[in-house]
N, C-alpha and C positions, 0 to 999 in steps of 0.2 A: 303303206303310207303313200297320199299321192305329190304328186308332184310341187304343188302349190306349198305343201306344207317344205317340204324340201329346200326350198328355192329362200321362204323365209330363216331356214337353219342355216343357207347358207352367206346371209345378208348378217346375222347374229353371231356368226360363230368368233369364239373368242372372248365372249361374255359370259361372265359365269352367272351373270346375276339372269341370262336368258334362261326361261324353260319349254318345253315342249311336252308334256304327260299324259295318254292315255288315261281317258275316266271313262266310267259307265256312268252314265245319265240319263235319268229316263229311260231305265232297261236298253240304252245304244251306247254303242262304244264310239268315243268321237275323242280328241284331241284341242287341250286347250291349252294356253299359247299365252306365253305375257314375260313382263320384266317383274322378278317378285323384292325386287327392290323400290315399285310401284303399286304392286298388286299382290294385297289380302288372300293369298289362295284359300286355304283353310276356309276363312268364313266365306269367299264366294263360292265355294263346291259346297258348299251346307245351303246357299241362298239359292242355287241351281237344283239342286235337289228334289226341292218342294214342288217344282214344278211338275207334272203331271206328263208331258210329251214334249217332244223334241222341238216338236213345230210351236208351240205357245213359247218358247224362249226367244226361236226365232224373230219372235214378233216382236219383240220388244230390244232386237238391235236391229243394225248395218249390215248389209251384203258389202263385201269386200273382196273383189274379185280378181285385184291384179297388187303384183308386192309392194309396190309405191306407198299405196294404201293404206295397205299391212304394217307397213315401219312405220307411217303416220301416226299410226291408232295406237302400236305398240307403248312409242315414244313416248306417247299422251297421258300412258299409264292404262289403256286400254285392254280388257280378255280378247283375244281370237277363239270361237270356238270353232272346229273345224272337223267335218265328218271326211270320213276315209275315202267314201265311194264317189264324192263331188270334189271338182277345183276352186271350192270357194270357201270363206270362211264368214262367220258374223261377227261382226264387234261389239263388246258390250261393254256397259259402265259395271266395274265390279267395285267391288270393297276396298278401299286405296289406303295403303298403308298410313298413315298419320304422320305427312310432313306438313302440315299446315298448322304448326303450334303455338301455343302464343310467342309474342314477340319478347326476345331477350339480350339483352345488350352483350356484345363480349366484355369478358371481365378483364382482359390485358390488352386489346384493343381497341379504340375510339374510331367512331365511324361518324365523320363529320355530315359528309352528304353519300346517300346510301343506304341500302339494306342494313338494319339493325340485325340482323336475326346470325347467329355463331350455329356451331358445330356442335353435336353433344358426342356424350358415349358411345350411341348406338351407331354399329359401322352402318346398319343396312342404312339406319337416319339418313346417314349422309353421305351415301351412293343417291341415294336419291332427293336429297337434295341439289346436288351436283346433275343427276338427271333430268330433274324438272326445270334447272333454268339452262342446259343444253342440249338441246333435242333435235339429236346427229347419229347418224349410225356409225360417223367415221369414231364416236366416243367409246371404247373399250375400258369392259370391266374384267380383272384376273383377281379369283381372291386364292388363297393359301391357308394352311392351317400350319402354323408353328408351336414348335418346343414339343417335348418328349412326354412328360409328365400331363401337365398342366398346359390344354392346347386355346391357342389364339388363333383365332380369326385376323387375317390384313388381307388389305385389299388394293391392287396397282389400278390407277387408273389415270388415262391415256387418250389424246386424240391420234389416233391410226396415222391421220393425212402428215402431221404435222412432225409426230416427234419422232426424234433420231433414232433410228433400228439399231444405231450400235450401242447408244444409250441406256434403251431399253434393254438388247439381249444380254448384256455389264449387268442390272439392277435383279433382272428373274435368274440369271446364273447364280449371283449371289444367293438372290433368297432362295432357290434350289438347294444350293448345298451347305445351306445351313437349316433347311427345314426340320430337322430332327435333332440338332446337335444339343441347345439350351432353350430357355425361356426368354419369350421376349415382353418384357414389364414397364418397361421406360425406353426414352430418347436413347438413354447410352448404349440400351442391348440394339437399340438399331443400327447404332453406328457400327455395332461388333457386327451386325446381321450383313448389313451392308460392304464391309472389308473398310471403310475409314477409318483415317487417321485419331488416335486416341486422343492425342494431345495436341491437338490443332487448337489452336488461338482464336480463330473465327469458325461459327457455325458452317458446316459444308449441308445441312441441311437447313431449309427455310420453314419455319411453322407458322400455320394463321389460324384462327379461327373464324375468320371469314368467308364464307363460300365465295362469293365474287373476287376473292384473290388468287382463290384455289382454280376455279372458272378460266380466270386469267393467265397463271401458270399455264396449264393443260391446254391452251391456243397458241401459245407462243413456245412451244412442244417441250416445254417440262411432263415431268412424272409426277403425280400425286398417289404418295401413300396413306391409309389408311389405316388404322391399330385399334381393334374393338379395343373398348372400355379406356379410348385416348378421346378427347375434346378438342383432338388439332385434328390437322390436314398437314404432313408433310411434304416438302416439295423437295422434286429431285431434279438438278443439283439444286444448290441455296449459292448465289453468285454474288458481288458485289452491289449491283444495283437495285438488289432486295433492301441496300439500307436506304435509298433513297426514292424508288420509285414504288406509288401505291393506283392499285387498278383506280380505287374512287377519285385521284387527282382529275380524271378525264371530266368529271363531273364540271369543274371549275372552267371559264374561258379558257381559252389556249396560254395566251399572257398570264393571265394568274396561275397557268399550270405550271409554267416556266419558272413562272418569280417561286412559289411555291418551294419548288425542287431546289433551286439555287440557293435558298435558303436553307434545305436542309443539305447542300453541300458545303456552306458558312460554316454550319452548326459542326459538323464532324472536322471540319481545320481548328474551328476556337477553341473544341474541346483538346485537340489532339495537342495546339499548340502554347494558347495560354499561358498555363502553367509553368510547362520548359523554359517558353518566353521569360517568364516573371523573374525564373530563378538566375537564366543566362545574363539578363541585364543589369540583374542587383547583384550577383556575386562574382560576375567572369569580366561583362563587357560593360562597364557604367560610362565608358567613354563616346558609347554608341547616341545614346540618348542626348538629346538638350541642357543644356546645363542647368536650367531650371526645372525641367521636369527630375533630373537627378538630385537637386537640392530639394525635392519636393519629396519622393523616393525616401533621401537618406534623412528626413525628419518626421515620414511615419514610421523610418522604423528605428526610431531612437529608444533607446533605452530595451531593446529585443535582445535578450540574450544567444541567441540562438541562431548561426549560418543559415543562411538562404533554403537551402535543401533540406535543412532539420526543421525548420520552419513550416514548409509548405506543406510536410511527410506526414506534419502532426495534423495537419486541417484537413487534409485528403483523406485518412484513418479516421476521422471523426464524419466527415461526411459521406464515406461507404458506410459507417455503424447510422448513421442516421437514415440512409436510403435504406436498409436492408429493415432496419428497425420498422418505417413506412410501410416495408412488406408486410411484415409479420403481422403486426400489432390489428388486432379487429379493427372495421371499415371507420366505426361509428366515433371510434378513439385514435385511432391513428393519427390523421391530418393536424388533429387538432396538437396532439401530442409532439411530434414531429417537427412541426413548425415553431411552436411554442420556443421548446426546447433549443431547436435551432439558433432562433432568436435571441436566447436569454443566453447559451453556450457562449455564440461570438460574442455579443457585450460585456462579459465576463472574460475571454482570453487576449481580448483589445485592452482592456484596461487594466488586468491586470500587465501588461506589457511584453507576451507571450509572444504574438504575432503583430504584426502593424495592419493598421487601413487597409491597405492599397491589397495584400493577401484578401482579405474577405472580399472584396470587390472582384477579385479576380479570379478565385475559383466560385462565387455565387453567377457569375456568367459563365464560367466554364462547365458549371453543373447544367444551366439552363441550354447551355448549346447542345450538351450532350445526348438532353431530352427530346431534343426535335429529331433523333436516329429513328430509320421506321425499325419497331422490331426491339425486344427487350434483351433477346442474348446478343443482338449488332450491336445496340448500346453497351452490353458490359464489354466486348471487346475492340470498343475506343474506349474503355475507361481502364484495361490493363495497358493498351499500347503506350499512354500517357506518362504513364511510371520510365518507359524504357528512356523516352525523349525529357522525361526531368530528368533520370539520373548522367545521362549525357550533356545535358546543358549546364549541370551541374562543376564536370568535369572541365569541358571544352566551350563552354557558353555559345555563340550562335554555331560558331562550325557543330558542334554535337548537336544542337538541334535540327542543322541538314542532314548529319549524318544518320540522325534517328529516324527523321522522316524516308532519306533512302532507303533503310534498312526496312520501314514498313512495307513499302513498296515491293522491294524485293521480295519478300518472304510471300507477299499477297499473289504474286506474279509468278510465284512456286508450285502455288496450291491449284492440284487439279482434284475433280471428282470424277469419276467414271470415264478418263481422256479430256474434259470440259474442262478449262480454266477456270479460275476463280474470278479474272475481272473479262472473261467474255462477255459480251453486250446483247449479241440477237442469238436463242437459239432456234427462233423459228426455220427452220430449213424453209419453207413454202411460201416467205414474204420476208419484206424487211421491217426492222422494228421500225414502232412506233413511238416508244415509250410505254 
């Protein structure tokens, strides 16, 4: 092997998705070169084949004579052929695997401005997706084969420069010494794969389906894991600022990016507070409020048979059965069903004299703040922490609503992932954030 070819194995290593394999070609033994998470092997050694001599291939690429080059064309999704007895090699357009697929929306994510296109099944898919919109050689690929029986493909990927060596050597120890023990089939067997906490409250892991967030992760020196026959991109850790900040905000002027965010940090206090709010003022502290809006207060809910907190417990239970019911129910019937129902529900527990006014108004903005959370498992866990802060406000009215919020706090300020805090900010080691 000469030197040349060398020099690119050592530009590559650590990539599993890199190859390097002796073929005969044209009755000559020569060495071709590529990322087959970009390039078709199979059918371009069947399109090489046909040819007749070494030299008519030749003709139809690149001399490539120095490594710079080499990682250029690689990147690109480009073959290196490269004979033994020369320091050079040629580039050619070979057969590229099929990431240019039609366009398809994600189905749990909205992409305002930006790439429509999600993640599918196929892990190789989306290694290279992730490769064709980053074309770096500091970008590192490790894939693994897990479980005993029934074995899965995953895949870590990683920019070199950027993310934290102790992070990293935390996430491959794990999935080292669980490589053989069980099967990994869902989210949960990761978090077992991983050594995470089972019963944590908020995700320690972030999922997208959007490559440009994945993209974004992986710069700002998270981990992306990959899980054939999974439609996500994992990130490792999942932090607090996953519920509020999105790669596409950059898209927006600066000031809109700002107002944007700050709205969706609105939206996770109204949702968190609301509610407790509602309960603390009408059963604990009515003295807080203006005397009119208290006399306003205690004539919707005239004739309510039913304490502040039995009250709110019932409307909150109906509209988790109604969000979950939205999931379920096919696209074509859902919305309409959902809504409907919604509508005709509350008009029907208002007059019958169940709840008052002022509840429907309060938890129908408390559902809408809930919704501007980025992220579907961030949102369900501001809609458990909400229960802790009603049944506090409950007891202790405003004081147990601070108490509750501290206690969120605290427990948030607990949680680490692989030594990483939960409400860490920057983990680029290499620059400071940006947002």
């Amino acid at each position: 092997m000469n030197s040349f070819i060398g020099k690119i194995k050592v530009v590559f290593q650590g990539n599993d998705d890199f190859f390097c394999k002796k073929q005969i070609i044209c009755g000559e033994s020569v060495f071709v070169i590529g990322l087959d998470s970009l390039v078709e092997l199979d059918k371009t050694l069947g399109e090489l084949k046909e040819y007749k001599a070494i030299e008519e291939i030749e003709q139809h690429g690149e001399e490539v004579a120095d490594i710079e080059t080499a990682e250029a064309s690689l990147l690109e999704g480009k073959l290196l052929l490269a004979r033994t007895n020369k320091d050079l090699a040629i580039s050619l357009v070979p057969a590229p695997v099929s990431l240019n697929r039609s366009i398809e929306s994600s189905s749990n994510e909205n992409v305002v401005l930006g790439s429509p296109i999600s993640f599918n099944e196929d892990i190789k898919l989306n290694i290279g997706l992730v490769r064709k919109n980053m074309k770096s050689q500091h970008l590192k690929v490790k894939t693994y084969e897990i479980g005993k029986q029934y074995k899965k493909e995953i895949a870590l990927l990683y920019h070199q420069e950027t993310v934290h060596s102790e992070l990293l050597s935390k996430i491959q120890g794990q999935i080292t010494k669980f490589m053989h023990q069980a099967e990994l089939d869902c989210i949960q067997d990761a978090y077992k794969m991983l050594g995470l906490k089972k019963w944590s409250f908020v995700t320690q892991i972030n999922t997208t389906e959007i490559p440009d967030e994945a993209l974004r992760a992986i710069r700002k020196g998270r981990v992306v894991l990959f899980i054939d026959r999974l439609s996500l991109a994992l990130i490792l850790p999942g932090v607090l600022r996953d519920m509020i900040f999105l790669y596409n905000d950059h898209n927006y002027p600066y000031p809109l990016m700002l107002s944007v965010r700050m709205l969706r940090i609105m939206g996770i206090l109204l949702a968190l507070i609301i509610p407790g709010l509602y309960v603390a003022l009408v059963a604990v502290n009515p003295e807080v409020l203006r005397i009119e809006i208290a006399l306003s207060v205690a004539q919707s809910r005239e004739g309510v048979p039913y304490p502040a907190i039995i009250e709110i417990l019932i409307m909150l239970l109906i509209l988790e059965l109604i969000l979950e019911a939205s999931i379920r129910l096919p696209n074509s019937i859902g919305p309409t069903i959902t809504m409907v129902g919604g509508i005709i529900l509350g008009q029907a527990v208002v007059e019958a004299k169940l709840v008052s006014n002022l509840l429907i108004i309060i938890l129908a903005a408390a559902t809408i703040a809930n919704s501007t959370i980025v992220g579907f498992q961030n949102s369900i866990s501001i809609r458990i922490f909400k229960y802790l802060i009603v049944f506090l406000a409950s007891l202790y009215g405003i004081l147990g609503l601070l108490v509750g919020l501290f206690m969120i706090c605290t427990y948030l300020s607990s949680i680490e992932t692989f030594g990483i805090p939960y409400l860490h900010f920057n983990l680029n080691k290499g620059e400071k954030s940006s947002g």
